[in-house]
N, C-alpha and C positions, 0 to 999 in steps of 0.2 A: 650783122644786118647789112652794111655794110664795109665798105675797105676805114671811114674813120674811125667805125669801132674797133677797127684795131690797134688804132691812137688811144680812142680810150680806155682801153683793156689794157694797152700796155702802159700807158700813164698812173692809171690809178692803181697798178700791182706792184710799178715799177720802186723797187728800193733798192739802196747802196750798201755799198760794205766796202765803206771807206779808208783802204790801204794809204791812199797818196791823201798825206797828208794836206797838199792845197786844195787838192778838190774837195776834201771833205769840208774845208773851211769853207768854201764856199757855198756850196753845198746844202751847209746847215743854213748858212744864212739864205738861202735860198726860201730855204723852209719854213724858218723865222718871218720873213717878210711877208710871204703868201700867208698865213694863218693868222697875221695881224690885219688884212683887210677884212672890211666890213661888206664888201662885195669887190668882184670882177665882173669885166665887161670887155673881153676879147677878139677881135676880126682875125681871123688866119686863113693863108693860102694851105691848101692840101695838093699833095704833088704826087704821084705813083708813076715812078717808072720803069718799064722792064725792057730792056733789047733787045735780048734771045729771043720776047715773044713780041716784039714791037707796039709795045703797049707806053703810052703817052698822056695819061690824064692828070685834068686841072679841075677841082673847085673851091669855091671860095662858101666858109663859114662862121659863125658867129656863137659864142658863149656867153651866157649870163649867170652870175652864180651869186648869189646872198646868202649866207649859212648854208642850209642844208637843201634851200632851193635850187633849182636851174631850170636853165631856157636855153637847149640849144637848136639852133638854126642852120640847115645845112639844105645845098639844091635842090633834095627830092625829101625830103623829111624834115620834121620838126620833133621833137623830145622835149619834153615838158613832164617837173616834178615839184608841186609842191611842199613835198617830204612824208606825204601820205600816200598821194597816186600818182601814176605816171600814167604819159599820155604818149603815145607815137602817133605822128600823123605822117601818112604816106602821099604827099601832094599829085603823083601820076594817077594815083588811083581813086583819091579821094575817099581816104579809107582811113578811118581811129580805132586804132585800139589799147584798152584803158585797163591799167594793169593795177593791185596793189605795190605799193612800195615801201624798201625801208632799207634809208641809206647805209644800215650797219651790217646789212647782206649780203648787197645789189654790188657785186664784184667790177658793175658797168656802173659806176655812180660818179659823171662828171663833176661832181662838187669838188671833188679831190681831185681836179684833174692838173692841178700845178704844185703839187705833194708830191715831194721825190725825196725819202729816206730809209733809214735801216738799215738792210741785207738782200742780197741777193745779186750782186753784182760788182765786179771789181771792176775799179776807179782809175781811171790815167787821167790826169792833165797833163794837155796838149802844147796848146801854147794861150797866148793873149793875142790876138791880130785884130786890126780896126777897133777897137773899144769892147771887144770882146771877148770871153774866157772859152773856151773851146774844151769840155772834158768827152773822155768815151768812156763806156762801161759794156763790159765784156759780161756778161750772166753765166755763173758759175755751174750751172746745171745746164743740161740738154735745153735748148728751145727755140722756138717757131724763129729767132732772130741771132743773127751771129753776132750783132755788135750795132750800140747805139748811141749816137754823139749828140749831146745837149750843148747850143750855143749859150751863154748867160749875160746880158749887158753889163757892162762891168762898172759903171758909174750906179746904176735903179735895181741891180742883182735883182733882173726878172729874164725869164727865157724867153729868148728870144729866136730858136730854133730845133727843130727835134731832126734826127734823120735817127731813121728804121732802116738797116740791112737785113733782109731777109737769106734763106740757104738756095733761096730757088733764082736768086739776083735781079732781083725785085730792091727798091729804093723806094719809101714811103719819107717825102716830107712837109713838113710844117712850119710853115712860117710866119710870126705873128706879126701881123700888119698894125692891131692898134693895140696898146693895152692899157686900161682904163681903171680905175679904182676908187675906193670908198663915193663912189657916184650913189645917189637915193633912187632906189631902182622902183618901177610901182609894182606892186603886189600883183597886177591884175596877169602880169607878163608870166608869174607862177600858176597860170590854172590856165586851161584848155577851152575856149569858148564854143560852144558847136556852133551857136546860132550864126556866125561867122563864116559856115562853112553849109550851104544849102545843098541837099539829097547829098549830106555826105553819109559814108556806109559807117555802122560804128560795130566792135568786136570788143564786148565788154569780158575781159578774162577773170576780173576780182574773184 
């Protein structure tokens, strides 16, 4: 739909196949700590850059995720699941459209979107720099991306950076501004209000 669903397409498909042994230590705990919150609540810069076609874009978005809910936030759209339906709201256009859902499908399901394990990518750790762990992961099969480096804070082992290399040299990254946790989120933030949104247009797909 857009360029950050390509963040999260490749976040929530994205698994290891942990050769180097410190990344994978890390790694796991990575894994470990994200699925012992009881919610996130995320701010990130989104970055795409390309030279060859002198393309330069910035915006800035937001995540909310409690089990299988979420509420993401981003400049021209909203996404909203409360683990039965999904909502996309297109703000240019002022346009909803309300889909079934179900997280055990939905290939695009932000809830997982800080889950990174398994297979499908070999692991290098880099170095440590600034409080940092720095690994890349090479994807062992043909794909959309030649190679993708996960920053990790190395004191809170939370990510704190994603960089996407594409083949067409293109740079997609991410960078997380706030990261927030076991916060008591209201319910009301997992459902889709229309009445909030007056002559908006709605495309009911169910």
């Amino acid at each position: 739909m857009n360029r950050i669903f390509i963040f999260i397409l490749l976040i929530i498909n994205l698994s290891l196949m942990a050769q180097d042994e410190k990344a994978k230590e890390i790694l796991d705990q990575l894994s470990i700590n994200t699925k012992s919150y009881e919610s996130i609540d995320v701010d990130f810069t989104f970055d795409f850059i390309n030279i060859s076609q002198e393309i330069n874009e910035q915006q800035e978005g937001n995540i909310k995720i409690s089990n299988n809910k979420f509420r993401l936030d981003l400049n021209q759209q909203i996404i909203i699941s409360d683990d039965t339906t999904q909502w996309i709201y297109l703000k240019e256009s002022n346009e909803l459209q309300i889909l079934e859902y179900d997280s055990q499908d939905d290939m695009l399901s932000p809830n997982k979107l800080f889950t990174i394990y398994e297979n499908g990518y070999k692991t290098q750790y880099i170095e440590e720099k600034d409080k940092v762990h720095i690994i890349d992961l090479f994807p062992i099969e043909s794909s959309e991306f030649k190679n993708i480096q996960i920053q990790i804070d190395v004191d809170k082992v939370q990510i704190k950076k994603i960089i996407l290399n594409d083949k067409n040299g293109g740079s997609f990254s991410y960078t997380i501004n706030r990261f927030s946790t076991d916060a008591e989120l209201d319910e009301k933030l997992f459902n889709f209000n229309q009445e909030e949104y007056p002559e908006i247009e709605i495309i009911d797909l169910r």
